[in-house]
VEXSENU-44175 format. One line per field, with one value per atom (N, C-alpha, C): residue in three letters; residue number from 1; atom name; x, y, z. Coordinates in Angstrom, 1 decimal, always signed. Atoms other than C-alpha are relative to their C-alpha. Layout:
N
aa ala; ...
i NUM; ...
at CA; ...
xx X; ...
yy Y; ...
zz Z; ...
This chain:
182
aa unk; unk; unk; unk; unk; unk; unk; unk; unk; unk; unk; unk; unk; unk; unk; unk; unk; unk; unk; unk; unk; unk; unk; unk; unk; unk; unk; unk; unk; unk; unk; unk; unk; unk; unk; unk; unk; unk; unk; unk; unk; unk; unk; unk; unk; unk; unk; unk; unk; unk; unk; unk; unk; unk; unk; unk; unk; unk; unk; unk; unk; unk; unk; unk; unk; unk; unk; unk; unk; unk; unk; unk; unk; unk; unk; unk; unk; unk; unk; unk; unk; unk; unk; unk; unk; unk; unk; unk; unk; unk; unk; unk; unk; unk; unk; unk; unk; unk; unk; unk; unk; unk; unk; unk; unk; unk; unk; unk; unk; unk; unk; unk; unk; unk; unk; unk; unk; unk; unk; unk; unk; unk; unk; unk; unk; unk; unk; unk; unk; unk; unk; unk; unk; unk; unk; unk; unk; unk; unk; unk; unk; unk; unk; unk; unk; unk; unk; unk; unk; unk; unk; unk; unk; unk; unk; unk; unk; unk; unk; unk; unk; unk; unk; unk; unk; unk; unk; unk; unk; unk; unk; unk; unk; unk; unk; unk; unk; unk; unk; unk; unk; unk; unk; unk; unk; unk; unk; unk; unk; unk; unk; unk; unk; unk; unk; unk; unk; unk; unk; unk; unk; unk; unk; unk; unk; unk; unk; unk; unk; unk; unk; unk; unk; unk; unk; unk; unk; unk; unk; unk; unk; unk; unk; unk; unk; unk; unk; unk; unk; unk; unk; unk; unk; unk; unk; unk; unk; unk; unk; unk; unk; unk; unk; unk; unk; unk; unk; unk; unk; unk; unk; unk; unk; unk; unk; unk; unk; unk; unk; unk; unk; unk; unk; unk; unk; unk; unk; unk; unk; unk; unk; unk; unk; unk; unk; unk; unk; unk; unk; unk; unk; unk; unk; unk; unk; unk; unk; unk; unk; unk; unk; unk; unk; unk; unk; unk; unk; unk; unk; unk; unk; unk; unk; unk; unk; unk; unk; unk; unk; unk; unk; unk; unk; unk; unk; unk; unk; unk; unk; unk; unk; unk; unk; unk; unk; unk; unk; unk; unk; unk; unk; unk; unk; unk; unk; unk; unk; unk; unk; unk; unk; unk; unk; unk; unk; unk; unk; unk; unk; unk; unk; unk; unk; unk; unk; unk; unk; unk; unk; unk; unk; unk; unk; unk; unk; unk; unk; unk; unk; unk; unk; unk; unk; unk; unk; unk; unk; unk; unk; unk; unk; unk; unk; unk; unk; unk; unk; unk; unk; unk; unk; unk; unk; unk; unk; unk; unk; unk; unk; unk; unk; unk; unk; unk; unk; unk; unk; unk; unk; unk; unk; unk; unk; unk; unk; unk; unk; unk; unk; unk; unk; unk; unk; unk; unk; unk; unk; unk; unk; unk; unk; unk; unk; unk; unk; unk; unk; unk; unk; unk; unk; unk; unk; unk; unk; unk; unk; unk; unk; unk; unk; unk; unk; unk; unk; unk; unk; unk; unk; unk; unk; unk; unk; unk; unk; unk; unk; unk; unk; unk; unk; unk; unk; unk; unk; unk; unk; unk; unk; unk; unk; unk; unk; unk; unk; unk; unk; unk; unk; unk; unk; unk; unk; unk; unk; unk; unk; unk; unk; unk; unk; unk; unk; unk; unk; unk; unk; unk; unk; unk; unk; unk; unk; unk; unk; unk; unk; unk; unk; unk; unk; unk; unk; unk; unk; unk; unk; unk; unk; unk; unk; unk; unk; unk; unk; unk; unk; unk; unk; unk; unk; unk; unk; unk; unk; unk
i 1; 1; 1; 2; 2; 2; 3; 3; 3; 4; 4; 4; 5; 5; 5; 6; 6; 6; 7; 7; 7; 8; 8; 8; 9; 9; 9; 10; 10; 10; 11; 11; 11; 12; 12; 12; 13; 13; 13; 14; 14; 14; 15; 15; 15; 16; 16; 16; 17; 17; 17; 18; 18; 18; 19; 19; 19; 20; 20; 20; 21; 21; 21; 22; 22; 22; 23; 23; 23; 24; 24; 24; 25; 25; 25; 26; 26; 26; 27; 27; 27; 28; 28; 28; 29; 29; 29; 30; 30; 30; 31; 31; 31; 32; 32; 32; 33; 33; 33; 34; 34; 34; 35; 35; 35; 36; 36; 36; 37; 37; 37; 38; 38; 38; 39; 39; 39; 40; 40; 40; 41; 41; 41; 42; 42; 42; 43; 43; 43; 44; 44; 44; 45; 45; 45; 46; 46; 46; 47; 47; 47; 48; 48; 48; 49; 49; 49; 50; 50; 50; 51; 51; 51; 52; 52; 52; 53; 53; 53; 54; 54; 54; 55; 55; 55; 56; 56; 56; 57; 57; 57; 58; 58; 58; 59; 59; 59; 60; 60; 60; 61; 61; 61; 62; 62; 62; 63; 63; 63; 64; 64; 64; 65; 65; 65; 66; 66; 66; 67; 67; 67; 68; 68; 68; 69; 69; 69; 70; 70; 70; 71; 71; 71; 72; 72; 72; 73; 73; 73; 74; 74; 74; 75; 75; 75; 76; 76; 76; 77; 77; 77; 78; 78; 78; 79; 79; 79; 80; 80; 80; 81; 81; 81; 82; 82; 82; 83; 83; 83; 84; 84; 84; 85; 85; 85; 86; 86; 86; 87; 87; 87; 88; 88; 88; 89; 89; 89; 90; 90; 90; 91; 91; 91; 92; 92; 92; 93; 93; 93; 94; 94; 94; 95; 95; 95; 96; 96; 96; 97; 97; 97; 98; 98; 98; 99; 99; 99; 100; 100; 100; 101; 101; 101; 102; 102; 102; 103; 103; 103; 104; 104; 104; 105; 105; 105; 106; 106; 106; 107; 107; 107; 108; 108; 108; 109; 109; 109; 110; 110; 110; 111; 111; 111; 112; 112; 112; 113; 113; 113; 114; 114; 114; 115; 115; 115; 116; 116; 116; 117; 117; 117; 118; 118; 118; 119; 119; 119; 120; 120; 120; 121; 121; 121; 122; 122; 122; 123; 123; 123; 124; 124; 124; 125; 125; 125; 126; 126; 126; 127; 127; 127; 128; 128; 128; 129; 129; 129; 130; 130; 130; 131; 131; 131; 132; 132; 132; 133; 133; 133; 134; 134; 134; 135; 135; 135; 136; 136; 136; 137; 137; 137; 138; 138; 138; 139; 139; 139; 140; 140; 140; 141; 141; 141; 142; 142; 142; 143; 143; 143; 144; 144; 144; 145; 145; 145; 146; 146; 146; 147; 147; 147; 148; 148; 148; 149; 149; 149; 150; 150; 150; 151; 151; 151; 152; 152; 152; 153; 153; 153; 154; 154; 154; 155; 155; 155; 156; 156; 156; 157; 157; 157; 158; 158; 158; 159; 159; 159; 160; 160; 160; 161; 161; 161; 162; 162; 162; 163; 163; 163; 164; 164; 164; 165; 165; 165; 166; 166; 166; 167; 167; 167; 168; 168; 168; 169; 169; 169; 170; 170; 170; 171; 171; 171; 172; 172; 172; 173; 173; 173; 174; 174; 174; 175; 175; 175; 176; 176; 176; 177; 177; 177; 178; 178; 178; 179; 179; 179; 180; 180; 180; 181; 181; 181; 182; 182; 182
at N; CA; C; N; CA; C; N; CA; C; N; CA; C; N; CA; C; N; CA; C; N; CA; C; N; CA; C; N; CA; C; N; CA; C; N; CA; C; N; CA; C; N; CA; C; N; CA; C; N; CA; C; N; CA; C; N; CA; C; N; CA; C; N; CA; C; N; CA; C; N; CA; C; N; CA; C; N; CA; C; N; CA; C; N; CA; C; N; CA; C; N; CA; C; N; CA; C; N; CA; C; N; CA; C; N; CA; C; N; CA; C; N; CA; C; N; CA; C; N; CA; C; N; CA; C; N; CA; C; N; CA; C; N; CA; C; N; CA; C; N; CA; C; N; CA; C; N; CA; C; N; CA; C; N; CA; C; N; CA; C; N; CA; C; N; CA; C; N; CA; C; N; CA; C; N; CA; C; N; CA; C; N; CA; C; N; CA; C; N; CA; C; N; CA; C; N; CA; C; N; CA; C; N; CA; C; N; CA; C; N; CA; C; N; CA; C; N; CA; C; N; CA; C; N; CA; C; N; CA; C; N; CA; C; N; CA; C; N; CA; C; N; CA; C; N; CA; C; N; CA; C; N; CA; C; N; CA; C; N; CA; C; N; CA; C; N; CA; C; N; CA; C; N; CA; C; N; CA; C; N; CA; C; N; CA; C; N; CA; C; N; CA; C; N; CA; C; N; CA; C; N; CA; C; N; CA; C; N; CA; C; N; CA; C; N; CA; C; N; CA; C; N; CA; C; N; CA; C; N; CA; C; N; CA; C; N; CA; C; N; CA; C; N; CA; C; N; CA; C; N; CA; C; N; CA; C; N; CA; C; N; CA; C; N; CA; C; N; CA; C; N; CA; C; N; CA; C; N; CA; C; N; CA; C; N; CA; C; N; CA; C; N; CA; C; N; CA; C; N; CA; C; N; CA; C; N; CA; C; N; CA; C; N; CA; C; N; CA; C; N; CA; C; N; CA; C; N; CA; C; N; CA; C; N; CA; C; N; CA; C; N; CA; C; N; CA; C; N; CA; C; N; CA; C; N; CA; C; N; CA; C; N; CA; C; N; CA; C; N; CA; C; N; CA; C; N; CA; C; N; CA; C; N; CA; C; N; CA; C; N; CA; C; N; CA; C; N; CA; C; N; CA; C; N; CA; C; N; CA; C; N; CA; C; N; CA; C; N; CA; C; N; CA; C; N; CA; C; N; CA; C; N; CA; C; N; CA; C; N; CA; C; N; CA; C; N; CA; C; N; CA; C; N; CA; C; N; CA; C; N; CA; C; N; CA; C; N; CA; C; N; CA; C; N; CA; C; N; CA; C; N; CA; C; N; CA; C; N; CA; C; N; CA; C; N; CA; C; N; CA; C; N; CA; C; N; CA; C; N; CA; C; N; CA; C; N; CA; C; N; CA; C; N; CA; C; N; CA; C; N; CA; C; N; CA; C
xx +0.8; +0.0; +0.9; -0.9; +2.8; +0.8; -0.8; +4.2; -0.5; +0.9; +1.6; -0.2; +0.4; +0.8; +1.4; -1.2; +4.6; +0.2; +0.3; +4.1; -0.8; +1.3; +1.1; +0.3; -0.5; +2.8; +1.2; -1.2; +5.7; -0.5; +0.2; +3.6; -1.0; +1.2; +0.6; +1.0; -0.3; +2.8; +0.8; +0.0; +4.7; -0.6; +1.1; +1.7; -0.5; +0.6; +0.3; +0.5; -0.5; +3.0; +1.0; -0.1; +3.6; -1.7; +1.4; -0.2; -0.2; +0.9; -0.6; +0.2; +0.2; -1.7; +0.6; -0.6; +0.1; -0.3; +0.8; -1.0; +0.8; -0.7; -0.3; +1.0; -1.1; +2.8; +1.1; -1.3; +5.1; +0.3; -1.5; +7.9; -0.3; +0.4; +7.6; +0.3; -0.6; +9.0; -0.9; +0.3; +7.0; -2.0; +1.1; +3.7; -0.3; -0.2; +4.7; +0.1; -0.1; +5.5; -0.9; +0.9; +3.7; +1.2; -1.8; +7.6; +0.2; -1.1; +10.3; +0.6; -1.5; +12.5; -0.4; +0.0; +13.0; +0.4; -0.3; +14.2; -0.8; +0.9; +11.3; -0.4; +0.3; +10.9; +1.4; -1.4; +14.6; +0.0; -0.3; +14.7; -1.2; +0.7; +11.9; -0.1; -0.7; +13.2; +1.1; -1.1; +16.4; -0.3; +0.4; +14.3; -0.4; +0.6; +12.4; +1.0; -0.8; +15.7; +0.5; -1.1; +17.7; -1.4; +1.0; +14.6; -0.1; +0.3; +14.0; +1.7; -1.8; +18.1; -0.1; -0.3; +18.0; -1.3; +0.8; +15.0; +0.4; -0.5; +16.5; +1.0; -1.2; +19.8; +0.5; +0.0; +20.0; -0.2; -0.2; +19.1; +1.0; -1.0; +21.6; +1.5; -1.1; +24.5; -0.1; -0.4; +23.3; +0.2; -0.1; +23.0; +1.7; -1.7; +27.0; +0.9; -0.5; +28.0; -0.3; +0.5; +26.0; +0.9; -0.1; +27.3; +2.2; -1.7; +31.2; +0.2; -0.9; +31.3; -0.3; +0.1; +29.8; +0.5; -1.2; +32.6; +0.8; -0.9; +34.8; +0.0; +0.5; +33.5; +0.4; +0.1; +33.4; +1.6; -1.3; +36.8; +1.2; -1.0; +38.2; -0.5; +0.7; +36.2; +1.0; -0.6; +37.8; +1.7; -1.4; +41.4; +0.2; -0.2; +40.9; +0.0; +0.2; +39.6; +1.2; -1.5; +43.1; +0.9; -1.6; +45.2; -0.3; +0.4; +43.0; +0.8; -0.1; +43.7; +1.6; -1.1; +47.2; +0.8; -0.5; +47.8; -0.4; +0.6; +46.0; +1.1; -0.8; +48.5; +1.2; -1.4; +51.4; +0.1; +0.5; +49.8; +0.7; -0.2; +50.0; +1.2; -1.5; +53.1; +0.9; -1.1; +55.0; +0.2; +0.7; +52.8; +0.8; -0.6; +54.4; +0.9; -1.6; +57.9; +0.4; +0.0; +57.5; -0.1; +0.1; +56.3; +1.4; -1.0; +59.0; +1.2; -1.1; +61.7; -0.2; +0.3; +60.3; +0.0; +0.2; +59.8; +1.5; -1.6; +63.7; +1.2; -0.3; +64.4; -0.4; +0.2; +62.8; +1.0; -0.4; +64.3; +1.9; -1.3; +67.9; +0.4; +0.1; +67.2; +0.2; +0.5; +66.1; +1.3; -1.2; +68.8; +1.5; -1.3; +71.4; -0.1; +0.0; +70.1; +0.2; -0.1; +69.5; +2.2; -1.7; +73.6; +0.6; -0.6; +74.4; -0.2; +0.3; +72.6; +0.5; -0.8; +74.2; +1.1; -0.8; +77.2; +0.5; -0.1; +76.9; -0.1; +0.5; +75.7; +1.2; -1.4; +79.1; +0.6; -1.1; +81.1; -0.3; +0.5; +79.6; -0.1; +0.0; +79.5; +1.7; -1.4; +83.2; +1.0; -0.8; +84.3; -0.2; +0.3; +82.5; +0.8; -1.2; +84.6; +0.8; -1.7; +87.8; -0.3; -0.1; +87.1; -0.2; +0.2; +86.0; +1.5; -1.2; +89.0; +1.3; -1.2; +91.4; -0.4; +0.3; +89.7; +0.6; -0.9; +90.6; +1.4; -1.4; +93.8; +0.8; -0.6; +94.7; -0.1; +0.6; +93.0; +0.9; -0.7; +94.9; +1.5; -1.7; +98.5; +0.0; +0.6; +97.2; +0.5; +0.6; +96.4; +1.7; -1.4; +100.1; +0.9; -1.3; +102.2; -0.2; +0.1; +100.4; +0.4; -0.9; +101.5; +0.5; -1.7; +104.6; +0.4; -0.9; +105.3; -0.4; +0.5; +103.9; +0.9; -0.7; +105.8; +1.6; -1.5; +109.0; +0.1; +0.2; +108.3; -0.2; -0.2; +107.4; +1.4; -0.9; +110.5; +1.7; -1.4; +112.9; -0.9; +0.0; +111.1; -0.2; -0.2; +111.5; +1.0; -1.5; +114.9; +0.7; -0.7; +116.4; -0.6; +0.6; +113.9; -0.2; +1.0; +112.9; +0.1; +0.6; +111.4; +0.5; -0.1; +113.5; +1.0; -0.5; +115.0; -1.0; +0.8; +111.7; -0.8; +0.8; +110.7; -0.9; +1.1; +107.4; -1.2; +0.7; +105.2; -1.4; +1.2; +102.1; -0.7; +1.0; +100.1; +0.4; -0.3; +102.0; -0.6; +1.1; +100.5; -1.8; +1.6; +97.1; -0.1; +0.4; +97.1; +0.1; +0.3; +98.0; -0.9; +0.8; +95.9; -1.7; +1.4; +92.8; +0.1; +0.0; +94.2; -0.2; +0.3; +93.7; -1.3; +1.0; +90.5; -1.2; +0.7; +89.2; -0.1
yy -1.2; +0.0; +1.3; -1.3; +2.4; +0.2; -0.2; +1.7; +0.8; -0.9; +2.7; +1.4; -1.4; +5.9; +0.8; -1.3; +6.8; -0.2; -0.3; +6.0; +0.9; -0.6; +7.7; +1.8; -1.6; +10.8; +0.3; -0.5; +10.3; +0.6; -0.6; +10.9; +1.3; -1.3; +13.1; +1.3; -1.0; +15.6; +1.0; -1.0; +17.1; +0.7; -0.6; +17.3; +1.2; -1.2; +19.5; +1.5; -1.1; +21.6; +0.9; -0.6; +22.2; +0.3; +0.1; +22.7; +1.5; -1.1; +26.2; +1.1; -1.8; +29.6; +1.1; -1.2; +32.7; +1.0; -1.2; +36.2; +0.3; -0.1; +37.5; +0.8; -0.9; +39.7; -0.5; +0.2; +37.9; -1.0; +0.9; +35.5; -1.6; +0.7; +32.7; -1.6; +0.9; +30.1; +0.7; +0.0; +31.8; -0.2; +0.4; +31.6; -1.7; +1.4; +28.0; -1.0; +0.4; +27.3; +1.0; -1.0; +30.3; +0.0; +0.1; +30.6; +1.0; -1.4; +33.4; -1.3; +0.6; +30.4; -1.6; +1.3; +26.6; -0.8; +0.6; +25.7; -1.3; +1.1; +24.2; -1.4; +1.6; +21.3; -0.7; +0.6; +21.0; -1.1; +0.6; +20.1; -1.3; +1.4; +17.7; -0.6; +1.2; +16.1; -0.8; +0.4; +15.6; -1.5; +1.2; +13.8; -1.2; +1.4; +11.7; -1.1; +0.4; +10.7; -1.1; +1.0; +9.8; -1.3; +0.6; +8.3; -1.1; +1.0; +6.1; -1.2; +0.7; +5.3; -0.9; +0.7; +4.3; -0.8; +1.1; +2.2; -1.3; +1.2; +0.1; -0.6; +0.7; -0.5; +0.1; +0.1; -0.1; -1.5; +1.4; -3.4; -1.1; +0.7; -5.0; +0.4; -0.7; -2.6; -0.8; +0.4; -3.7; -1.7; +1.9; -7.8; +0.5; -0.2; -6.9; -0.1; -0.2; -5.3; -1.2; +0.7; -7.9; -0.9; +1.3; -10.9; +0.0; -0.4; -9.4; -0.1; +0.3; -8.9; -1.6; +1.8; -12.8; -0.8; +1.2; -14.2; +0.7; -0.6; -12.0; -0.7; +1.3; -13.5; -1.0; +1.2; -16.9; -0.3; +0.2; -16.5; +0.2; -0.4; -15.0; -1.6; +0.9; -17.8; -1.6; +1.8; -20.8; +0.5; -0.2; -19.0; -0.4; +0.4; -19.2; -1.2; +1.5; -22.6; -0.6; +0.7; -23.3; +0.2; -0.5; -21.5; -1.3; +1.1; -23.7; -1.2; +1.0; -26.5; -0.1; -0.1; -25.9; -0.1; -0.6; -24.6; -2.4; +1.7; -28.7; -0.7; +0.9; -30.0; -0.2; -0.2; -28.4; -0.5; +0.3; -29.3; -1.2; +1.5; -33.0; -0.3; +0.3; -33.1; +0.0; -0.5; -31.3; -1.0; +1.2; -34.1; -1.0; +1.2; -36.7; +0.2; -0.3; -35.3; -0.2; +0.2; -35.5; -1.4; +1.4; -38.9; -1.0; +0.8; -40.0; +0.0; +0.0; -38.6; -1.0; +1.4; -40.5; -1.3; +1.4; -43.6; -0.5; +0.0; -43.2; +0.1; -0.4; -41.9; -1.3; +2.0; -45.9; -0.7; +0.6; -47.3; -0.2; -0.3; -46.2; -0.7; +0.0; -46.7; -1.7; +2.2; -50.7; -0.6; +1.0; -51.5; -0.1; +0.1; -50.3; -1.1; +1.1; -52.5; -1.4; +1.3; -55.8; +0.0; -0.3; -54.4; -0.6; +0.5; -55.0; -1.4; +1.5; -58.3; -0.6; +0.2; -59.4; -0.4; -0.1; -58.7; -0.7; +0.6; -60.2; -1.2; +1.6; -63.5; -0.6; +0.6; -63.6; +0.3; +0.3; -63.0; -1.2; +1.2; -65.5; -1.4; +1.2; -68.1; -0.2; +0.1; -67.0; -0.7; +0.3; -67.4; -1.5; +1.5; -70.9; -0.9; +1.2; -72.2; +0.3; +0.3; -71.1; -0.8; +0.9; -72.7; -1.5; +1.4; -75.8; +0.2; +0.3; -75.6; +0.5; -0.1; -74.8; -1.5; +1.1; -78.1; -1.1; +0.9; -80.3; +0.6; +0.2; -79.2; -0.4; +0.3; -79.4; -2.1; +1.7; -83.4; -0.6; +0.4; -83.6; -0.3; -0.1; -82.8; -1.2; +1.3; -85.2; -1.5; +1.6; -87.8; -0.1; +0.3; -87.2; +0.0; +0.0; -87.3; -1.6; +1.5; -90.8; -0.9; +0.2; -91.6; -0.5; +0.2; -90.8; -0.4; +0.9; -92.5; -1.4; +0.9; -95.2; -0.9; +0.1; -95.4; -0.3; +0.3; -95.0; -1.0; +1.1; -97.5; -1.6; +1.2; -99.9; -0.2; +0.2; -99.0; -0.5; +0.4; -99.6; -1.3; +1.8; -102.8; -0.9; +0.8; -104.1; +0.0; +0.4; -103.3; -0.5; +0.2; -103.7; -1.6; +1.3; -107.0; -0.6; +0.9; -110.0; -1.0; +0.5; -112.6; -0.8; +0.7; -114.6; +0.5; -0.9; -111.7; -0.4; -0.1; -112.6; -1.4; +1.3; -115.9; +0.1; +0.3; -116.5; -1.3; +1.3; -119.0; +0.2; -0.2; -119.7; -0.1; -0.2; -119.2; +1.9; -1.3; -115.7; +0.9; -0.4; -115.4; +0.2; -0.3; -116.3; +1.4; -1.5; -113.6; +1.0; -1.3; -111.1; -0.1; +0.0; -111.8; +0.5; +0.3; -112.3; +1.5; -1.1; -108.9; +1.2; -0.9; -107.1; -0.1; -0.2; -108.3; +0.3; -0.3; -107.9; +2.0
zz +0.0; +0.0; +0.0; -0.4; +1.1; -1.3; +1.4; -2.5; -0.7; +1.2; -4.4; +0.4; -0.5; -2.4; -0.7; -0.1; -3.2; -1.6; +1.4; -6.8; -0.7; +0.1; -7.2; +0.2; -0.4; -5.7; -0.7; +0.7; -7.9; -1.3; +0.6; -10.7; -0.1; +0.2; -9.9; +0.5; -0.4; -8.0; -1.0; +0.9; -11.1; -0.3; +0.4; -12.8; +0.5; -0.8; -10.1; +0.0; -0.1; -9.9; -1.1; +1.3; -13.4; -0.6; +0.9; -13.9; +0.7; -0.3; -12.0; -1.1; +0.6; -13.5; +0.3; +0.2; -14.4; +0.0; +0.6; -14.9; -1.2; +0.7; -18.0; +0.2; +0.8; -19.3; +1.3; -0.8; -16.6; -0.9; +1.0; -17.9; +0.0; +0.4; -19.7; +1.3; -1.1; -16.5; +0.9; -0.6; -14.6; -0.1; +0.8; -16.8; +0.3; +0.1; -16.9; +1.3; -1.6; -12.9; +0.9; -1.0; -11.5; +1.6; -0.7; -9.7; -0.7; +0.9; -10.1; +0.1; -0.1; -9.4; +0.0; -0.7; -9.3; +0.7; -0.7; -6.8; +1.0; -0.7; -4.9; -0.7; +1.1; -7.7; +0.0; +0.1; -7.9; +1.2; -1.3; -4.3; +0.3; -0.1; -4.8; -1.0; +0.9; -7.8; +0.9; -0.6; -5.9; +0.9; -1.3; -3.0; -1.0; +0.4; -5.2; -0.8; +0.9; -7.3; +1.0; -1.0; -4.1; +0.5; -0.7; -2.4; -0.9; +0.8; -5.7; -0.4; -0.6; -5.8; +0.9; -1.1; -2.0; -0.3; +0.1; -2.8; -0.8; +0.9; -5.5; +0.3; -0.6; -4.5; +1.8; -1.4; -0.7; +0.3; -0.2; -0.1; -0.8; +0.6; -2.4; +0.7; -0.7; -1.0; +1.6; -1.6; +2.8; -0.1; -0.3; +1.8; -0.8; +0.5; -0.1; +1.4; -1.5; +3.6; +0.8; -1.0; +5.3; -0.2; +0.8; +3.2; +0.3; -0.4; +3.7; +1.3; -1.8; +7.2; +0.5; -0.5; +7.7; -0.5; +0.6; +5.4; +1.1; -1.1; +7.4; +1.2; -1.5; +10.5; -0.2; +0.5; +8.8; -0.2; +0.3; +8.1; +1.3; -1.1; +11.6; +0.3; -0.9; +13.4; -0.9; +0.3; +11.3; +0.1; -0.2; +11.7; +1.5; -1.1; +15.3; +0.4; -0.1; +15.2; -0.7; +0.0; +13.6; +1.0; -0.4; +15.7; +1.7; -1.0; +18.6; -0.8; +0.4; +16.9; -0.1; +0.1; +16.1; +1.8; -1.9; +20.4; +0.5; -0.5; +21.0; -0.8; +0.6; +18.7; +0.7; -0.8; +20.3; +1.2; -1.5; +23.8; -0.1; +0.5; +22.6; -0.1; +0.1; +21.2; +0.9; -1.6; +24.3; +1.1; -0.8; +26.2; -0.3; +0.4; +24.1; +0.2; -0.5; +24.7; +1.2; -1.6; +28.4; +0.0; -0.3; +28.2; -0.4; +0.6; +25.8; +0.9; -1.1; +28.1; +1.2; -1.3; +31.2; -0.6; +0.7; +29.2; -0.3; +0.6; +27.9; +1.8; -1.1; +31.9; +0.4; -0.8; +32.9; -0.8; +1.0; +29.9; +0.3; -0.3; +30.9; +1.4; -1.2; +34.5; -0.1; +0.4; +33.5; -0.1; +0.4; +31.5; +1.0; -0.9; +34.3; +0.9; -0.6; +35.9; +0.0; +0.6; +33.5; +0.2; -0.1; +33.3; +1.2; -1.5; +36.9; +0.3; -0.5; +36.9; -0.8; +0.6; +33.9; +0.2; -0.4; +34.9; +1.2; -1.2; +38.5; -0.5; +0.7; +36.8; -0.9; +1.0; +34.0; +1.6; -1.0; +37.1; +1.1; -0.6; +39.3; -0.7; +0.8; +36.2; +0.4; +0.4; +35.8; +1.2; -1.0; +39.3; +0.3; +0.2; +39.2; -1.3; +1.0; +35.9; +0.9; -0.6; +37.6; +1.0; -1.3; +40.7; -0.6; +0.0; +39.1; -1.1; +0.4; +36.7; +0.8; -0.7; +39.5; +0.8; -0.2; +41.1; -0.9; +1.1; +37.9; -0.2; +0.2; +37.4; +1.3; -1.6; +41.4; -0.2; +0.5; +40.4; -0.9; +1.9; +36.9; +0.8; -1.1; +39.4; +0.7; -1.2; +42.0; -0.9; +0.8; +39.3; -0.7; +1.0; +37.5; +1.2; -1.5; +41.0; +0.0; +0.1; +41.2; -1.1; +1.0; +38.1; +0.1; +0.1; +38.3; +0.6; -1.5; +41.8; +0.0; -0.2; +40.5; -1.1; +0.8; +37.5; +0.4; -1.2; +39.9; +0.6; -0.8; +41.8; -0.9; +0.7; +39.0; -0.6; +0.8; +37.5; +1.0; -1.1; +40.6; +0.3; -0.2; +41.4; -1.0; +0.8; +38.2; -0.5; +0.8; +37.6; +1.5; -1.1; +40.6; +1.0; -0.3; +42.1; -0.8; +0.7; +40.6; +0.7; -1.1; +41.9; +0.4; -0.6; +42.8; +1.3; -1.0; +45.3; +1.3; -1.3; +47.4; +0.1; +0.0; +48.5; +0.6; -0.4; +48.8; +0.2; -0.6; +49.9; -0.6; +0.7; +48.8; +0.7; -1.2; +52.2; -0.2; +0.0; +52.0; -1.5; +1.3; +48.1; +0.4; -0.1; +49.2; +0.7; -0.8; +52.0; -0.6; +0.9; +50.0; -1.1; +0.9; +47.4; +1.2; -0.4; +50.0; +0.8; -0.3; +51.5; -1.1; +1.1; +48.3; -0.4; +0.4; +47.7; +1.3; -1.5; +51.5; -0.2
C-alpha cells in the first residue's frame, strides 16, 4: 500500500505543480510554474531521485556489507579454530615429549640394571669355571704325581727285584691276594 501511495505521488505531484496559473505579461517560467525560481521542484526532484536510488539499491548494497562482514566473520572464526587447533597440537606433542623422556628416563634406569645383573651372573659363572678348573687341574696334578710315583716305583722294582729276590710261599701269596681283595 505504502508503495503505491509513493508511486502515485511520484507521478501526480509534477503534474500538479507544473499545472498552476500565471497572470499574463510575466515570464515565460513563470507563466509555466507560476515561480520566479526553481528551486522548490529542484529540491523535490532531488528527494524523489535519491529516495528512488535508496530504494532500489539499498538493499543490495546492505546484503553486499552484510554478506562481507559474515565471510569476514566466517573466516576469523575458522582461523581461530586453527590456531586452537594448532595450540592442541602443540599441547599434545610437548605431552608426548615429556612422556617420551620418562619412558627413555625408565628405559635407561632398567637397562642399568638388567647391566648390573648381567654382569653379577658372568662374574659368578666366571668365578664358578675357575674354581672348578682350579679343582681339575689341582685333580689332573694329583692324578700325574700318582703316576709318576707309581711309574718309579714300577721302574725300581722291576729293575732292581725280581722274583727270585723274594721268596714267597704260597700261604703268604694267598694272604696277600685275600688282603687285596678284602
Amino acid at each position: 500500500m505504502y508503495k503505491k501511495l509513493l508511486y502515485a505521488a511520484l507521478f501526480v505531484l509534477p503534474a500538479v505543480l507544473m499545472a498552476s496559473g500565471a497572470e499574463p505579461g510575466t515570464s515565460k517560467y513563470f507563466l509555466q510554474t507560476g515561480r520566479e525560481t526553481d528551486f522548490i521542484p529542484r529540491i523535490f526532484n532531488a528527494t524523489v531521485f535519491f529516495g528512488l536510488l535508496y530504494y532500489l539499491v539499498a538493499t543490495p548494497i546492505k546484503n553486499f556489507f552484510v554478506g562481507r562482514r559474515e565471510g569476514i566473520a566466517a573466516s576469523l572464526n575458522e582461523i581461530e579454530s586453527k590456531l586452537q587447533e594448532a595450540k592442541d597440537a602443540q599441547k599434545s606433542a610437548e605431552q608426548a615429549v615429556e612422556d617420551s623422556k620418562s619412558k627413555a628416563k625408565e628405559i635407561t634406569v632398567d637397562s642399568k640394571k638388567e647391566m648390573d645383573l648381567l654382569a653379577k651372573k658372568l662374574e659368578d659363572g666366571i668365578e664358578k669355571d675357575l674354581e672348578m678348573l682350579e679343582k681339575q687341574y689341582e685333580e689332573k696334578i694329583a692324578h700325574d704325581e700318582r703316576r709318576m710315583v707309581k711309574d718309579a716305583i714300577d721302574s725300581v722294582l722291576n729293575e732292581n727285584i725280581t722274583s727270585d729276590d723274594i721268596p714267597l710261599t704260597e700261604e703268604q701269596v694267598v694272604e696277600i691276594v685275600a688282603k687285596k681283595v678284602a
